[in-house]
C-alpha positions in Angstrom: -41.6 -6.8 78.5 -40.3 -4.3 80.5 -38.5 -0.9 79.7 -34.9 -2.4 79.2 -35.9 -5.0 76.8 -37.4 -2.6 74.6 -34.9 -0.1 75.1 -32.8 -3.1 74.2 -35.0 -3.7 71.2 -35.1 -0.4 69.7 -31.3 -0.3 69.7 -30.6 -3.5 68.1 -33.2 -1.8 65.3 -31.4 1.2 64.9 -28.1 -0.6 64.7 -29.6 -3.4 62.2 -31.1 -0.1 59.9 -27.9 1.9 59.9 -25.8 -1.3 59.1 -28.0 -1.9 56.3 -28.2 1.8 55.1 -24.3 2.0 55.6 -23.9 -1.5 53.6 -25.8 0.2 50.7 -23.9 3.4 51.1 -20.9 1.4 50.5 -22.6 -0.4 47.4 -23.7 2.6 45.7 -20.2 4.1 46.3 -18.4 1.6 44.3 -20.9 1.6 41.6 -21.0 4.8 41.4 -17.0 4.5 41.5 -17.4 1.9 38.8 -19.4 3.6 36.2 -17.7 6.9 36.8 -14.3 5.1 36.2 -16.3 3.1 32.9 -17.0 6.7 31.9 -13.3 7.5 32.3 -12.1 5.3 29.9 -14.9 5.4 27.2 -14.5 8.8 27.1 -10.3 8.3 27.0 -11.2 5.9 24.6 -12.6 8.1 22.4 -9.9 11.0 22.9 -7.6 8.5 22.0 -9.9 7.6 18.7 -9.7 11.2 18.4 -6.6 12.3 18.9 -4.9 9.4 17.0 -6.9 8.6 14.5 -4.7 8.2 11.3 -7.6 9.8 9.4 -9.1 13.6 9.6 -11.3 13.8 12.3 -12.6 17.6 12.8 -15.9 18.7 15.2 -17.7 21.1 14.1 -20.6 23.1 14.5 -24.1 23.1 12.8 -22.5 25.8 10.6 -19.5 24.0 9.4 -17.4 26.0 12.4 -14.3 23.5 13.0 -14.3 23.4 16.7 -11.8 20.9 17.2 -9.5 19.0 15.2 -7.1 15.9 15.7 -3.4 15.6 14.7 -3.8 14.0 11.7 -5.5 17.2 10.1 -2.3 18.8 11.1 -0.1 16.7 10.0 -1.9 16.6 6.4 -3.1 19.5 5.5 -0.1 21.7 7.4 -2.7 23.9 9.5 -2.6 24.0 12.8 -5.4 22.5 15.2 -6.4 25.3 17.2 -7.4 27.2 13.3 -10.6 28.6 14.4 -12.4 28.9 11.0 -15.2 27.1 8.7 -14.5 24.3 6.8 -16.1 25.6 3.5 -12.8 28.1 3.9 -10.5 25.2 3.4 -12.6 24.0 -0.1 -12.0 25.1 -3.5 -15.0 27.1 -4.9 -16.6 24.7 -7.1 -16.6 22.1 -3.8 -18.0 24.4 -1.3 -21.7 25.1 -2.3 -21.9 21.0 -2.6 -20.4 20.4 0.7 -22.3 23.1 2.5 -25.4 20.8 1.2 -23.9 18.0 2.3 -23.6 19.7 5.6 -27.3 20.8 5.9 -28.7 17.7 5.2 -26.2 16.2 8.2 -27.3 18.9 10.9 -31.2 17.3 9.8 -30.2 13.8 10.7 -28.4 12.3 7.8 -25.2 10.7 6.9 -23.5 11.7 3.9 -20.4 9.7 2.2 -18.5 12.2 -0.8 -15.3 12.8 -2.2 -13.6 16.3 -2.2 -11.0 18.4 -2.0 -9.3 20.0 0.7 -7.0 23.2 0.0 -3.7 22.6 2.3 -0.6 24.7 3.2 0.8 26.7 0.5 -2.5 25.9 -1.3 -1.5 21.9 -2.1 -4.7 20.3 -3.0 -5.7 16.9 -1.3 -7.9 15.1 -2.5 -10.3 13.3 0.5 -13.1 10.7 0.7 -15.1 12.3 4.0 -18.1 10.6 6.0 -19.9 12.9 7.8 -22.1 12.1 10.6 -24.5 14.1 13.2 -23.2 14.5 16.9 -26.1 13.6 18.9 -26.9 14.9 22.8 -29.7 13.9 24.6 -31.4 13.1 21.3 -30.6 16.9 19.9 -28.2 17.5 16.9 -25.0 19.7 18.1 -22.7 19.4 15.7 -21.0 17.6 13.1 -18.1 15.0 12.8 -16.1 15.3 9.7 -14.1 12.5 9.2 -11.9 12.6 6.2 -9.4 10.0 4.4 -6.2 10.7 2.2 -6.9 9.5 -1.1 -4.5 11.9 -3.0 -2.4 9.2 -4.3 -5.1 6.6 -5.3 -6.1 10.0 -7.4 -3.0 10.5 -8.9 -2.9 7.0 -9.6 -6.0 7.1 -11.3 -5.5 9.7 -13.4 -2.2 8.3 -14.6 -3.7 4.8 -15.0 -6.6 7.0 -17.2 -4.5 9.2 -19.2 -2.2 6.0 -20.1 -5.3 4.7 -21.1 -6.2 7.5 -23.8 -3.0 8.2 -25.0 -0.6 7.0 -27.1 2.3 5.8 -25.1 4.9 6.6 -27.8 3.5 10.5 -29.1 1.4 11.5 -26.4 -1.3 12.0 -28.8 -5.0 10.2 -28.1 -5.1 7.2 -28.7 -8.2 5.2 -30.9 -9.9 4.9 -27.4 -9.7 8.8 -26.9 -10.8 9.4 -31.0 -13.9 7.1 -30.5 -15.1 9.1 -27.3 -14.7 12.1 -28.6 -16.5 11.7 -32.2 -19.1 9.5 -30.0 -19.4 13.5 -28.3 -18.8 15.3 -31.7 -21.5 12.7 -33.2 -24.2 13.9 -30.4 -23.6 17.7 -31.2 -23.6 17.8 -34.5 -27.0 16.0 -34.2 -28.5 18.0 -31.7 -27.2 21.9 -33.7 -27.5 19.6 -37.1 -24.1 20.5 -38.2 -22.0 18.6 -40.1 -18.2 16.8 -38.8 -15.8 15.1 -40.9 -13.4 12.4 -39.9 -10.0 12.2 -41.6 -7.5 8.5 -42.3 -4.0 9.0 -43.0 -1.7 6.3 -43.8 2.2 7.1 -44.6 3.2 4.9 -47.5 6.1 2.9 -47.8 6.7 3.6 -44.2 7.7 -0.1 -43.6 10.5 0.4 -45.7 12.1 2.5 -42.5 11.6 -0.1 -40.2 12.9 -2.6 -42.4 16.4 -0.8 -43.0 16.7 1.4 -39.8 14.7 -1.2 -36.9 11.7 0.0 -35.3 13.3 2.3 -32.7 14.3 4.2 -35.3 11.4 4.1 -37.2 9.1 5.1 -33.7 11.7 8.6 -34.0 10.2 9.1 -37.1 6.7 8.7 -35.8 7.3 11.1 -33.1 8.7 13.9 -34.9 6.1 13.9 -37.4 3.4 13.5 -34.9 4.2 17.1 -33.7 4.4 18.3 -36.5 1.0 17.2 -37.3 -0.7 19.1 -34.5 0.5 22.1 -36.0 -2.7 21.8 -38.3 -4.9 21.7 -35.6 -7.5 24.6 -34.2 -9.3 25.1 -31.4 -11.6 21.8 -30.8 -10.0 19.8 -33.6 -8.2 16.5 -32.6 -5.6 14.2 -33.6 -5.1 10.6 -32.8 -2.4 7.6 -33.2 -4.5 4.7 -34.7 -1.4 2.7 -34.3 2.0 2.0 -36.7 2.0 4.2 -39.5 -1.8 5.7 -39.2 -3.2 8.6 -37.8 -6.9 10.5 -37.6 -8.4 14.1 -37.6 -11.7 15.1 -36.1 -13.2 18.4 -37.7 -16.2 18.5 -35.0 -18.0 21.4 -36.5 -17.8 21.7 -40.7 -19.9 25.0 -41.6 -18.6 24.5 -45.4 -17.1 21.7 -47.4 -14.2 24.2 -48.5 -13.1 24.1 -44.6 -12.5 20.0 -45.3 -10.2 20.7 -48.6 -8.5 23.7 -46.9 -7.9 21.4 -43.8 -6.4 18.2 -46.1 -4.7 21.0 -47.8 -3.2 21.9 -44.8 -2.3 18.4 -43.5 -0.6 17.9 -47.2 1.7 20.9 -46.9 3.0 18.6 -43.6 4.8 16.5 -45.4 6.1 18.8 -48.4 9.2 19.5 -46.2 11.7 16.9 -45.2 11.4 15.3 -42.0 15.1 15.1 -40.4 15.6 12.6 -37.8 19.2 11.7 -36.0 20.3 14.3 -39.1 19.0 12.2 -41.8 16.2 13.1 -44.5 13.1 11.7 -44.9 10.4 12.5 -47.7 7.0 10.6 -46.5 3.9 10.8 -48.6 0.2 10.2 -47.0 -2.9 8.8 -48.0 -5.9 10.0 -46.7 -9.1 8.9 -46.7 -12.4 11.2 -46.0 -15.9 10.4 -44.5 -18.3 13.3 -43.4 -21.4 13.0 -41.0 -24.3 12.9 -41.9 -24.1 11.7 -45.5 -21.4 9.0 -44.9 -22.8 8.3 -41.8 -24.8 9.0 -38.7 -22.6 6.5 -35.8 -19.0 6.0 -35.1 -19.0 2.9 -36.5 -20.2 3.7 -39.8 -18.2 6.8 -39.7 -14.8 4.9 -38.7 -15.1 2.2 -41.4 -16.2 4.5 -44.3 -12.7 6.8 -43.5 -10.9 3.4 -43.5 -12.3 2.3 -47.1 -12.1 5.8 -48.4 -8.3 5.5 -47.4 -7.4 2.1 -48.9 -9.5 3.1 -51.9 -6.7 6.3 -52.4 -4.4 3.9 -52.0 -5.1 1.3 -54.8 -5.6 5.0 -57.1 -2.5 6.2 -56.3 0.0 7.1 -53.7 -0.5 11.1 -52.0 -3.7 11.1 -52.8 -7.1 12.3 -51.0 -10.4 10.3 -51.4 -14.0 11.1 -50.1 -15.9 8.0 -49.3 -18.6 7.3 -51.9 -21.2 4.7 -52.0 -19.0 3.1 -54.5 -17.3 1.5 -51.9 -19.9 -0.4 -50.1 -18.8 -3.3 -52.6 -17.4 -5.2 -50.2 -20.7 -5.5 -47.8 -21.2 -8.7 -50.1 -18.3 -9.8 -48.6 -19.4 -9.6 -45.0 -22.7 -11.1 -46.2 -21.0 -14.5 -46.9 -18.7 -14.8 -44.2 -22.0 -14.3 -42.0 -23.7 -17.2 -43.6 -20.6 -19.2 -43.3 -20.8 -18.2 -39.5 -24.0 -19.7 -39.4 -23.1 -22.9 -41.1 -20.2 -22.7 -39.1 -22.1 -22.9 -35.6 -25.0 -25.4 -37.2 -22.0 -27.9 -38.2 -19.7 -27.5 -35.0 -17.1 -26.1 -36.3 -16.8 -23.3 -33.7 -14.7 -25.0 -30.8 -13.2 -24.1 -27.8 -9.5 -23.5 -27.0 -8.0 -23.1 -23.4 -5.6 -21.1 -22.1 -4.0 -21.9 -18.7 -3.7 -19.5 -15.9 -0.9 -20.1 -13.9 0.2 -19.4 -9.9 3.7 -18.2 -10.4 4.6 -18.7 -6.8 3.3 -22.2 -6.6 4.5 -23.6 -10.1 0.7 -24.5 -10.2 -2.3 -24.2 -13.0 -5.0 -22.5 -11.0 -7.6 -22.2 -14.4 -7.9 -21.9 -18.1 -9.7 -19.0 -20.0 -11.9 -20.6 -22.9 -11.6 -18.8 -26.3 -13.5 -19.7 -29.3 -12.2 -21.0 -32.6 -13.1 -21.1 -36.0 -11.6 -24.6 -37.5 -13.3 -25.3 -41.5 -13.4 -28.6 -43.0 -10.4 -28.4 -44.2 -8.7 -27.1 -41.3 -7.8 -24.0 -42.1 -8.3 -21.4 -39.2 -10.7 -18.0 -39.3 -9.2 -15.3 -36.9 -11.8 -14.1 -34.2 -10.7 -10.6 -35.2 -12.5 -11.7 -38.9 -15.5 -13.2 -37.2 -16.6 -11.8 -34.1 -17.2 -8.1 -34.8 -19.3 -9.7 -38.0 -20.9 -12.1 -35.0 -21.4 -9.0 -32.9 -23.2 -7.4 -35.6 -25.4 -9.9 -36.5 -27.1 -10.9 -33.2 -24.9 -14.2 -33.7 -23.2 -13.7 -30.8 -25.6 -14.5 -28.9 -25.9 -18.2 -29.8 -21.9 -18.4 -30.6 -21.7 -17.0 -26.5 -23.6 -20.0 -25.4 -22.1 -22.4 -26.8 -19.0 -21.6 -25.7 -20.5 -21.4 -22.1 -21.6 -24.9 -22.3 -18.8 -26.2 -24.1 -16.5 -25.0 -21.2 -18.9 -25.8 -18.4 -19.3 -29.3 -20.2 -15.4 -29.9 -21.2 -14.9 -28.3 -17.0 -17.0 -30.9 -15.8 -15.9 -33.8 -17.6 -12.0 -33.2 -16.5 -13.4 -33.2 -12.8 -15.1 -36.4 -13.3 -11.9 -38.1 -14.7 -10.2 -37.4 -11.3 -8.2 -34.1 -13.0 -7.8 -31.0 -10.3 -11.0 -28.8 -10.1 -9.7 -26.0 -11.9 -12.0 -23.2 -12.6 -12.9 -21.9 -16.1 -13.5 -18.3 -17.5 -15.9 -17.7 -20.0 -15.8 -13.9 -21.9 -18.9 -12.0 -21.8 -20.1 -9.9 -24.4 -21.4 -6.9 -23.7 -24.7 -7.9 -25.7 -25.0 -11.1 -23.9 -24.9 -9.5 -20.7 -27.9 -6.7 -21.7 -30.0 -9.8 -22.6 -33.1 -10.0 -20.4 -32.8 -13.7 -19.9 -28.7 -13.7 -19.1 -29.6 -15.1 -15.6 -31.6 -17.7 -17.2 -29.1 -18.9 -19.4 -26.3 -19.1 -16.9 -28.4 -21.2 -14.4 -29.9 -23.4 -18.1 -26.0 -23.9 -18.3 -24.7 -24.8 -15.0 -27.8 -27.1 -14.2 -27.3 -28.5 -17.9 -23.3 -29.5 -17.0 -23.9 -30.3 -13.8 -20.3 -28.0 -13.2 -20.5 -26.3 -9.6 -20.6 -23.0 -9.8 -17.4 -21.9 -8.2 -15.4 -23.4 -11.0 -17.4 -20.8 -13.3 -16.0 -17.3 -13.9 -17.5 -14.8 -15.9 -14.8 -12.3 -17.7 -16.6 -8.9 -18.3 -15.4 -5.8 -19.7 -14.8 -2.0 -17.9 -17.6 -1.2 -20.8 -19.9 -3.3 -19.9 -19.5 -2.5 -15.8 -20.4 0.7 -16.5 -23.0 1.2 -18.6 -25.7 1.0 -16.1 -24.1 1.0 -12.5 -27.3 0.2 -10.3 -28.5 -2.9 -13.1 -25.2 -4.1 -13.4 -24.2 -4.4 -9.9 -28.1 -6.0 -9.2 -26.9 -8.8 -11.9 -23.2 -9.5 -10.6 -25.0 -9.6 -6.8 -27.1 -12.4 -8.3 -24.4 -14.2 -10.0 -22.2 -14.1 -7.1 -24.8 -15.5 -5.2 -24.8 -18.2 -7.3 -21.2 -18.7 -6.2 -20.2 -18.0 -9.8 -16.9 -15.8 -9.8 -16.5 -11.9 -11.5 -13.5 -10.8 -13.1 -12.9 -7.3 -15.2 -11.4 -8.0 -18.2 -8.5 -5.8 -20.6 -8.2 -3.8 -17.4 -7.1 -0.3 -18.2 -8.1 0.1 -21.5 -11.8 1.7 -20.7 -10.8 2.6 -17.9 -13.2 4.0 -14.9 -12.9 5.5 -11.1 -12.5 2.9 -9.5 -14.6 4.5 -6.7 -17.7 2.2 -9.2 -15.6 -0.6 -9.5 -15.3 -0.8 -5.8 -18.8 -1.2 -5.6 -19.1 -4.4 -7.7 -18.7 -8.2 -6.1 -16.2 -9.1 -8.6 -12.7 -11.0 -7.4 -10.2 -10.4 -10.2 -9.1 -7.5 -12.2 -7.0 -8.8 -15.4 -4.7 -5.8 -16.2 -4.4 -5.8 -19.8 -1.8 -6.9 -21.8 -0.8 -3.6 -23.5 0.5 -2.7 -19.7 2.1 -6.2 -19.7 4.0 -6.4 -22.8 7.8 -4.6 -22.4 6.6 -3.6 -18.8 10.1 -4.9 -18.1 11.8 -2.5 -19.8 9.2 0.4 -19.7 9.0 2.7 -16.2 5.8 4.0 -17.1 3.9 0.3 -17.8 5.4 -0.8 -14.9 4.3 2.7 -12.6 0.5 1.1 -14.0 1.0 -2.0 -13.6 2.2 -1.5 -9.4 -0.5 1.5 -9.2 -3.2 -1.2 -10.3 -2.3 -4.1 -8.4 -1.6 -1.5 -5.0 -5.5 0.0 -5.6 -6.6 -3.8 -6.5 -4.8 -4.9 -3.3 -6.5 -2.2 -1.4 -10.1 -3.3 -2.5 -9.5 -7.2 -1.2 -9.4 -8.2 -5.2 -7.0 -10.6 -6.9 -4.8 -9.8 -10.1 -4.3 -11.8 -12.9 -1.6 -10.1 -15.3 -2.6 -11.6 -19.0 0.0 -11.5 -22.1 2.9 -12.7 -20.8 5.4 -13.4 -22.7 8.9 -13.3 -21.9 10.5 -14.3 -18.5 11.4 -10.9 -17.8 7.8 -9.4 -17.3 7.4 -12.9 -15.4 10.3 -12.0 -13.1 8.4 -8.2 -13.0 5.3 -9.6 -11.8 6.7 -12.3 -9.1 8.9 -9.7 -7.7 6.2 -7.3 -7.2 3.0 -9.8 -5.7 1.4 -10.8 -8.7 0.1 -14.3 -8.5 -1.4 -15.8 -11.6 -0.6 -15.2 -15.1 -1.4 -16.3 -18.5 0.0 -16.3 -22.0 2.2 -17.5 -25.0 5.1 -18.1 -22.3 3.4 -21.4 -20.8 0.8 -22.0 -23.4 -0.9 -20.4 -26.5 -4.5 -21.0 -26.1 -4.6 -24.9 -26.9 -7.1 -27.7 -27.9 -8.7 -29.8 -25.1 -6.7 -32.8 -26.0 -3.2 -30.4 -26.1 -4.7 -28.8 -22.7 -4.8 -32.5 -20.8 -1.3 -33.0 -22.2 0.2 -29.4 -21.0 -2.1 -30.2 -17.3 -0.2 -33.6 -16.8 3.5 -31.9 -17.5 2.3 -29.4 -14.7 1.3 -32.2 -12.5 5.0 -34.1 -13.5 6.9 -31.1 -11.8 6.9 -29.2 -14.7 9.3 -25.9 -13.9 10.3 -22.7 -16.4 
């Protein structure tokens, strides 16, 4: 080979290397070109999830130094983004040791989820749920993002929907719900210093006589004037209530000295020495009132609650404007209660404890979507005993447990049997007591049941109440995870009247809240029932859970709720609750094109 061929050689390997080098050149150029654009638009991305971000989104440092902020913390809070100052200075004093917590333990590694309070422009408070999570470089901790959502309505919303549910909606006064938590705290104090508290009845006699001549609206004047006059006896700590109608209560928390309970009915009696003048007319009212003092009359609010109450009626058969202590005298009627529970038992040995059903209807459809089983009391005779005679004596006997059963297995059985006759697989809720659902075997029972019936467990629901949701958060949602994974449905039941954050509820797999009927009744012509009744279904709405609006009665509050998204209803205007037989009939008049 001589010179030129090599020469030649050498040249066609020089050109074949920088082609190849200037081929990968080119390759790495447009990756490069690629990921830098990639990086472009994550990070523009991530301005733009930033910037935009409907919620609060603030950086800051390990300190709690806000070193940027979006325009939503502008736009709700009033200060401007480029505010160069710690978030702790933007927190109310009693939030900002907590928060600064929360922020230490994020600039360790962790993630913290809390609610708060952020102090805006001309010192508005808004109330936010904030996630806060560490900002991470190169596996170091720089900062902090503070993300924060407007919850200052849902707030407001709840504390409406709570104070409705304590007060009296006619007085303002608390309401029996308010009375029972607060002698439930009274109760615990007085143990714990070993003090005495007395509890006071008053009934106003002949007050239907008012009602009768001048209607109830008149009569409801009468109720309000002399409830404000009655919390002129009150000190500091004591407490009146509404019991309903014509009654009322006093809670003395602390007594020192039995004089302090005469000087106080003393005081409540001098009330209602001068006239009560109402629309410019005169009225002279007289009370009974009825006395029971803890510890002697009682150590629980039960106890406590039902001495008062016989202590009352007792004045009343003495005598009109009269005061009566409870004595031990009056336990006479515990016989009473002693036969009516072994007639209970009879009752449930011999079937005559059946159930009734109640249809639940889709208002925009014209279609039944379920029936609510409801236990009944039917003698011999046939003569009916009202569940508000038997079921507190049930519930205080431990004979609720077996009467619970049997009304699940009579509705999973009754359920089952429709859907075997070709009927439309409507689903069926059962009411849960509170002491059925602390039972260690409640699980147990539910799956004896359903395998029992042979009923799928989607046409199951299981009504529960606020009370029972949140006695022990962490057990109760563990049980209603293992229900629902049994495909059985949750519902809360007599929503509103225990009411609860519903940051708890939130946490529980149930799908139906069932507002209760209180808010339902004369919603049509109330602005307040209705302001619950649209704040409840709005917050429901916002948690993915369905509504079912129970005591419905008139086609106005059914007009209320199908203008305003409520779906399915229930009560006295379709159906009363109704015997199996009378529940086929009513379900084939539906299935006939039945309209109202």
């Amino acid at each position: 080979m001589d010179r030129a061929e090599i020469a030649l050689m050498a040249i066609a390997f020089i050109s074949c290397t920088l082609l190849i080098l200037g081929i990968a050149l080119i390759v790495m150029y447009v990756e490069r070109k690629k990921a830098y654009q990639q990086a472009k638009r994550n990070f523009n991305q991530y301005r733009s999830l930033f910037a935009y971000n409907p919620d609060i989104v603030l950086q800051l440092d390990r300190t709690g130094m806000i070193i940027e902020a979006n325009l939503a913390y502008e736009k709700i809070t009033g200060w401007s983004q480029n505010l160069k100052k710690s978030i702790i200075d933007f927190l109310p004093a009693h939030d900002a040791k907590i928060v600064e917590n929360h922020l230490a333990a994020v600039s360790q590694g962790e993630v913290r989820h809390y609610e708060t309070v952020l102090i805006g422009e001309g010192s508005r408070h808004i109330h936010v749920q904030v996630s806060n999570v560490p900002i991470m470089l190169e596996k170091e901790i720089t900062g902090i993002y503070w993300i924060a959502s407007d919850i200052t309505e849902r707030k407001k919303a709840e504390e409406t929907i709570q104070h409705m549910a304590y007060h009296d909606e006619l007085t303002g006064i608390p309401n029996p719900r308010m009375f029972q938590k607060r002698l439930e705290e009274a109760l615990a104090e007085a143990k714990e210093k070993q003090t005495e508290l007395a509890i006071f009845f008053i009934d106003l006699d002949r007050f239907t006589m008012i009602n009768d001549r001048f209607g109830h609206i008149f009569g409801d004047r009468v109720i309000k004037v002399l409830s404000k006059r009655l919390q002129a006896c009150l000190a500091e700590g004591e407490l009146i209530a509404r019991l309903g109608g014509d009654e009322f209560a006093f809670l003395l928390p602390t007594v020192t000295d039995h004089s302090q309970i005469s000087a106080f009915s003393e005081k409540v009696l001098k009330q209602f020495e001068q006239a009560l003048i109402v629309d410019e007319m005169e009225f002279h009212l007289t009370p009974t009132m009825g006395i029971a003092v803890f510890p002697q009359d009682g150590e629980d609010v039960e106890s406590l609650t039902k001495h008062a109450d016989k202590a009352m009626f007792r004045a009343k058969e003495l005598g009109n404007e009269r005061v009566q202590f409870f004595n031990r005298e009056m336990e006479d009627d515990g016989f009473q209660q002693f036969q009516l529970e072994n007639a209970l038992r009879k009752a449930l040995e011999h079937k005559e404890l059946v159930n009734y059903y109640q249809p639940k209807v889709d208002i925009h459809t014209n279609q039944i979507v379920g029936m609510e089983a409801l236990i009944r009391w039917i003698k011999p005779d046939g003569t009916m005993v009202s569940p508000a005679d038997f079921i507190p004596v049930a519930e205080e006997t431990g004979l609720i447990l077996p009467i619970g059963k049997h009304v699940l297995r009579e509705a999973c059985m009754q359920n089952k049997k429709w859907h075997d006759e070709g009927k439309p697989p409507l689903i069926v809720s059962v009411n849960i007591s509170y002491v059925q659902f602390r039972q260690p075997d409640f699980l147990d029972t539910i799956r004896e049941v359903l395998e029992e019936s042979k009923l799928p467990p989607q046409y199951l629901e299981l009504e529960i109440t606020e009370g029972i949701a949140m006695y022990d958060i962490p057990s109760v949602i563990q049980t209603l995870r293992e229900l629902q994974q049994l495909g059985i449905k949750i519902s809360i039941d007599d929503f509103g009247t225990g009411y609860s954050s519903l940051a708890y509820l939130s946490q529980f797999p149930i799908q139906a809240l069932k507002i209760d009927k209180t808010f339902i009744q004369g919603a049509e012509n109330n602005p307040t029932n209705q302001a619950i009744i649209l704040a409840i279904m709005a917050m429901a709405k916002s948690l993915g859970i369905n509504i079912i609006a129970e005591g419905v009665e008139e086609s106005k509050q059914l007009s209320f709720l199908r203008e305003h998204g409520c779906h399915v209803v229930q009560g006295y205007y379709f159906s009363p609750p109704i015997s199996p037989q009378k529940f086929e009939d009513f379900l084939a008049t539906f299935l006939a094109g039945y309209h109202r």
